[in-house]
C-alpha positions as CSV (number, residue, x, y, z in Angstrom):
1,X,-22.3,-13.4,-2.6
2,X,-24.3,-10.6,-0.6
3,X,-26.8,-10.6,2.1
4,X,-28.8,-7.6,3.4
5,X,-30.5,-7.0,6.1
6,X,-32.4,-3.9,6.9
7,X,-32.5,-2.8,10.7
8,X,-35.1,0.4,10.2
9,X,-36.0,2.5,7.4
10,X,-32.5,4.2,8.2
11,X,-30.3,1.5,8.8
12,X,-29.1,-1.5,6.8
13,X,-26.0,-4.0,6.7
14,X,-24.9,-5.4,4.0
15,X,-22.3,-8.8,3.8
16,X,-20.4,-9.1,0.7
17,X,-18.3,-12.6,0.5
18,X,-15.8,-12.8,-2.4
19,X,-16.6,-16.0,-4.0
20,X,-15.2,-19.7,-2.7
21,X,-14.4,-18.0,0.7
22,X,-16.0,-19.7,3.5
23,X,-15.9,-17.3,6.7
24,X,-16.8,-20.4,9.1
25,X,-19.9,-19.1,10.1
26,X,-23.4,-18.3,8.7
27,X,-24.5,-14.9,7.5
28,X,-27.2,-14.7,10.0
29,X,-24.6,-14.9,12.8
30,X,-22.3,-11.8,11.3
31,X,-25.2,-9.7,10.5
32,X,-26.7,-10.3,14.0
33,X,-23.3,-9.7,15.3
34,X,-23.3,-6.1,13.6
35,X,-27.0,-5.4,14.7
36,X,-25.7,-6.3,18.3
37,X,-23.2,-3.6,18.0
38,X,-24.7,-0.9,16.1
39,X,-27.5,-0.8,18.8
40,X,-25.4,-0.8,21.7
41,X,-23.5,2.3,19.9
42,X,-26.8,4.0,19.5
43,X,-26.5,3.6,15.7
44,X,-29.8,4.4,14.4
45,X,-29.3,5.4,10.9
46,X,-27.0,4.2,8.3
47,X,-25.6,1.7,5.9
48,X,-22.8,-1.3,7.0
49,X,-21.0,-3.0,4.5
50,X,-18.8,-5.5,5.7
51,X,-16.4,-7.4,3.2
52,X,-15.2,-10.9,3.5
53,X,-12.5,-10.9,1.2
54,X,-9.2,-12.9,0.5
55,X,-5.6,-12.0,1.4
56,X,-4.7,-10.8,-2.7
57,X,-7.8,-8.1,-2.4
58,X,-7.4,-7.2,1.3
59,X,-3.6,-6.7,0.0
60,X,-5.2,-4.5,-3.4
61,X,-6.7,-2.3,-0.6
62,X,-4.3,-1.7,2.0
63,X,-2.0,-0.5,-0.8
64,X,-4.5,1.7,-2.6
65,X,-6.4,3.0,0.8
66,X,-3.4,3.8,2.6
67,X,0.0,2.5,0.9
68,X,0.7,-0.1,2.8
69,X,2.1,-3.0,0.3
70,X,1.2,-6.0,2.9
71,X,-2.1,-7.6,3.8
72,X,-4.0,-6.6,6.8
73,X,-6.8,-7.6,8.9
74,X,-9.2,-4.9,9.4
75,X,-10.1,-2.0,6.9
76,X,-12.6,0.8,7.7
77,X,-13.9,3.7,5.7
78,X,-16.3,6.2,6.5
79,X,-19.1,7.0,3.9
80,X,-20.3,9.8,4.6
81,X,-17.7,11.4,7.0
82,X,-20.0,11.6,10.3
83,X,-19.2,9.1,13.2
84,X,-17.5,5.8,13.7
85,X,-15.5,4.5,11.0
């Protein structure tokens, strides 16, 4: 499932939930969430995806991203190189 929200004509977040996860809250709430924090960074221009995703993928990615053969919690990746990641 995915949500999107635009911001601005420059900035947008996007929520991706791998199917039959239930992240105990509603979209709105996360989105809004990220919205909170991209203005108080000064954000103004962008795209944020965030992934919901179970412990096999999150697993898939920490080994491919960075070789680490475990899950994890958290996985960042710049886009486009420029600021926060």
């Amino acid at each position: 499932m995915s949500t999107e929200s635009a911001l601005s004509d420059a900035l947008e977040i996007e929520l991706i939930v791998d199917d039959g996860l239930d992240p105990g809250v509603e979209d709105a709430a996360l989105i809004g969430a990220a919205a909170v924090t991209l203005v108080r960074l000064k954000v103004t221009r962008g795209h944020l995806a965030i992934a919901i995703v179970g412990a096999d993928r999150i697993h898939e990615l920490n080994l491919e991203h960075r070789a680490v053969d475990k899950p994890t919690d958290v996985l960042s990746f710049p886009v486009d190189g420029e600021g926060i990641a």
